[in-house]
Residue frames as qw, qx, qy, qz and C-alpha x, y, z in Angstrom:
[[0.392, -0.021, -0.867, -0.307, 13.37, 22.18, -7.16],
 [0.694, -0.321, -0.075, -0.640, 10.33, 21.07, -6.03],
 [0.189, 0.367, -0.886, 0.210, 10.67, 18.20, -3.32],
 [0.767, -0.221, -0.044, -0.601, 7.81, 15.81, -2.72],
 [0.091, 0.373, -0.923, 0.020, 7.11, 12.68, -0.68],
 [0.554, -0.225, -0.703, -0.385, 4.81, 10.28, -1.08],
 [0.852, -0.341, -0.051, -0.393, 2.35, 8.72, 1.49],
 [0.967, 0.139, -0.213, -0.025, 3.97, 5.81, 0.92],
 [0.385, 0.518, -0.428, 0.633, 7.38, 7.26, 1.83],
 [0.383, -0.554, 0.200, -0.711, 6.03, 8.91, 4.65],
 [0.934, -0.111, -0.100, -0.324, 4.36, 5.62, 6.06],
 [0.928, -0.305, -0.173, 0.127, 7.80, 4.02, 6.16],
 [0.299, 0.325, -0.520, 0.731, 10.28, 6.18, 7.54],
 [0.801, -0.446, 0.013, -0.400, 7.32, 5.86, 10.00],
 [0.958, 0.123, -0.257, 0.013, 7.61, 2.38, 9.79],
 [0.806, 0.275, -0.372, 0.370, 11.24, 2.29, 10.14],
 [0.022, 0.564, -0.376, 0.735, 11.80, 4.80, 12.63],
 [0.678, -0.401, 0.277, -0.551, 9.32, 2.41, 15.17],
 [0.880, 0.319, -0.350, -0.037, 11.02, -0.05, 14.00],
 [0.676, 0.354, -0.393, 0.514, 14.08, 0.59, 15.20],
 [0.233, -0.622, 0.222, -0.714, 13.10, 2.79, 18.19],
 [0.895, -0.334, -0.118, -0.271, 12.29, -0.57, 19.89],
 [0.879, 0.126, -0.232, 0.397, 15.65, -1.15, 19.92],
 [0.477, -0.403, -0.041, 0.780, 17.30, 1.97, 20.64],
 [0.184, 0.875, 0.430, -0.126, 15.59, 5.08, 20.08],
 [0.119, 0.847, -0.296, -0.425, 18.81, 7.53, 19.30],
 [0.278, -0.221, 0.798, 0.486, 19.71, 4.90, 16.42],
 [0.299, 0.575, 0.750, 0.130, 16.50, 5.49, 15.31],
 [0.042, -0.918, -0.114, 0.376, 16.77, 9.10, 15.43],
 [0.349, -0.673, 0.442, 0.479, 19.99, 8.97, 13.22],
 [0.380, 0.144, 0.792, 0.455, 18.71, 6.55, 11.03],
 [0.239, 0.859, 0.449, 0.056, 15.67, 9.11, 10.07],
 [0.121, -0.840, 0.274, 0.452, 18.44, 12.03, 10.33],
 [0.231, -0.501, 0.641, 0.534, 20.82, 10.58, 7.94],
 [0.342, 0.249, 0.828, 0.369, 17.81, 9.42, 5.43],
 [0.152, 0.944, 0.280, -0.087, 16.05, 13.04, 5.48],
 [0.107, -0.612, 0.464, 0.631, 19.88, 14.85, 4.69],
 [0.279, -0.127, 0.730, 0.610, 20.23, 12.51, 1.89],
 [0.206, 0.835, 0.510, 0.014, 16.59, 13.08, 0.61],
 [0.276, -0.882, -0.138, 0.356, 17.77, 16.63, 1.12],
 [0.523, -0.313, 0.616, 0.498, 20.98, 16.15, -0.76],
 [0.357, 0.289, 0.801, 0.385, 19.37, 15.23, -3.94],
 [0.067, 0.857, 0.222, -0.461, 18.04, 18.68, -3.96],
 [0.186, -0.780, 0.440, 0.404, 21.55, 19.38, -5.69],
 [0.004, 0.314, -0.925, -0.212, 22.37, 16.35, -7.34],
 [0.643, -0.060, 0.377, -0.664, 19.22, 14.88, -8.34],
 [0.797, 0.396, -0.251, -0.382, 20.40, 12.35, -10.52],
 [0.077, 0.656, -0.736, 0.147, 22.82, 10.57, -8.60],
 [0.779, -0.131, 0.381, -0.480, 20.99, 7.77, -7.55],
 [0.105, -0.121, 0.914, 0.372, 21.58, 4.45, -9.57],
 [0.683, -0.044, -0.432, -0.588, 18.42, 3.31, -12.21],
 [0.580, -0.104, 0.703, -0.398, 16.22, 1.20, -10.70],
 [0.349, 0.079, 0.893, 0.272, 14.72, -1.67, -13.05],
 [0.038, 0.847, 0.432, -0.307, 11.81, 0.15, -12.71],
 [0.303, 0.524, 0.151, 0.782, 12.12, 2.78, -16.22],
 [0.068, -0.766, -0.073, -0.635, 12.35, 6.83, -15.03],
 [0.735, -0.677, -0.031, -0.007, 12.80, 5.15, -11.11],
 [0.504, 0.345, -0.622, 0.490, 16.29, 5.68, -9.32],
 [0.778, -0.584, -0.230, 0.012, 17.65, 4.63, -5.69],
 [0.079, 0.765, -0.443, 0.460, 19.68, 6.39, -3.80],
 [0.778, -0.254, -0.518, 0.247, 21.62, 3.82, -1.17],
 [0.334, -0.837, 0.050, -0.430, 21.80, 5.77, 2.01],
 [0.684, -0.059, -0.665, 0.294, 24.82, 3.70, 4.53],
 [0.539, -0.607, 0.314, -0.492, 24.13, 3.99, 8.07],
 [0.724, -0.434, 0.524, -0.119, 26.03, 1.40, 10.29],
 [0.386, -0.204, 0.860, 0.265, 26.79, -1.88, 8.85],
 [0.450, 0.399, 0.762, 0.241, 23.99, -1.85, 6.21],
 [0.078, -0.125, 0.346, 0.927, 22.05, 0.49, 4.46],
 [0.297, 0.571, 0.630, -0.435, 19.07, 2.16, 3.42],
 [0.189, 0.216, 0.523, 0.803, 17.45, 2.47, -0.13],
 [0.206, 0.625, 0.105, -0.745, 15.30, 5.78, -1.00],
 [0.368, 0.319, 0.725, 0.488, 13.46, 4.67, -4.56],
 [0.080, 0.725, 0.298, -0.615, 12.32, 8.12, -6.10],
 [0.486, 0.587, 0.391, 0.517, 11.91, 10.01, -9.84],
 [0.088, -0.585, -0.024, 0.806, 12.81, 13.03, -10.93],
 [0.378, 0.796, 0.463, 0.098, 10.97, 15.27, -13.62],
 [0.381, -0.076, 0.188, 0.902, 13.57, 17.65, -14.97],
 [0.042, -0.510, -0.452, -0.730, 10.79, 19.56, -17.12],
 [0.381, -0.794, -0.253, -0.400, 8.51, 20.35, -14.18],
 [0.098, -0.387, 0.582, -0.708, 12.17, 21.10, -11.25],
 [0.750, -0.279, 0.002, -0.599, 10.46, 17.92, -9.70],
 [0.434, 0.197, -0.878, -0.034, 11.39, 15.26, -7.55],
 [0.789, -0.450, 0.129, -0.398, 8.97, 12.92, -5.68],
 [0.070, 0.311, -0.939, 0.128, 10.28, 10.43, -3.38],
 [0.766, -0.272, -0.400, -0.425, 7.96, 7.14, -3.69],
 [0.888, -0.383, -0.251, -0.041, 9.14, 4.46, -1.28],
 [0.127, -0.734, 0.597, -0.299, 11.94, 3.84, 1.69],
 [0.978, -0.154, -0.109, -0.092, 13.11, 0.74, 2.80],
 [0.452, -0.684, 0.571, 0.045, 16.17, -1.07, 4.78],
 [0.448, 0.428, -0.733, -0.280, 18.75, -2.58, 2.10],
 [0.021, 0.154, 0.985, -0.080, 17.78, -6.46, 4.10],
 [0.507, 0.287, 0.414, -0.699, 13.96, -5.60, 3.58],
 [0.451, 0.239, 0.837, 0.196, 12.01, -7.49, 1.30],
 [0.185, 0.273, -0.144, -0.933, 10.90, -4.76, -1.71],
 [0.466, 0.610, 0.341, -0.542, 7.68, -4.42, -3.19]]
């Protein structure tokens, strides 16, 4: 399967990784480790996510520590295609 990620994606595991690096830089490392496996994951299992509201969109809920991180992405069975669009920490305010 083809595995794409958006700008947008890109932009905030940025985001989130400088986020958190102010704080403590190998909890930021982990938190980008343990949201690129799962990406990664979904290689296999690409439907496992829960529907988002959002038709053809699912979110995969990533837990790290005490909260969690959501991974909003599509998959395209016909074309062996999955882009991930956006990332975000499960207290962020979504788009």
């Amino acid at each position: 399967m083809k595995l794409l990620v958006a700008e947008a994606a890109q932009a905030d595991l940025q985001r989130l990784h400088t986020f958190l690096s102010d704080v403590n830089l190998e909890s930021a490392h982990r938190a980008v480790a343990a949201i690129t496996n799962a990406i990664d994951s979904l290689d296999l299992f690409p439907d496992r996510g829960r529907p988002s509201p959002i038709p053809f969109i699912r979110e995969l809920i990533v837990p790290f520590g005490s909260s969690n991180y959501v991974v909003r992405y599509t998959h395209n069975a016909e074309r062996d295609e999955l882009i991930v669009l956006r990332i975000w920490h499960g207290r962020e305010s979504r788009e």
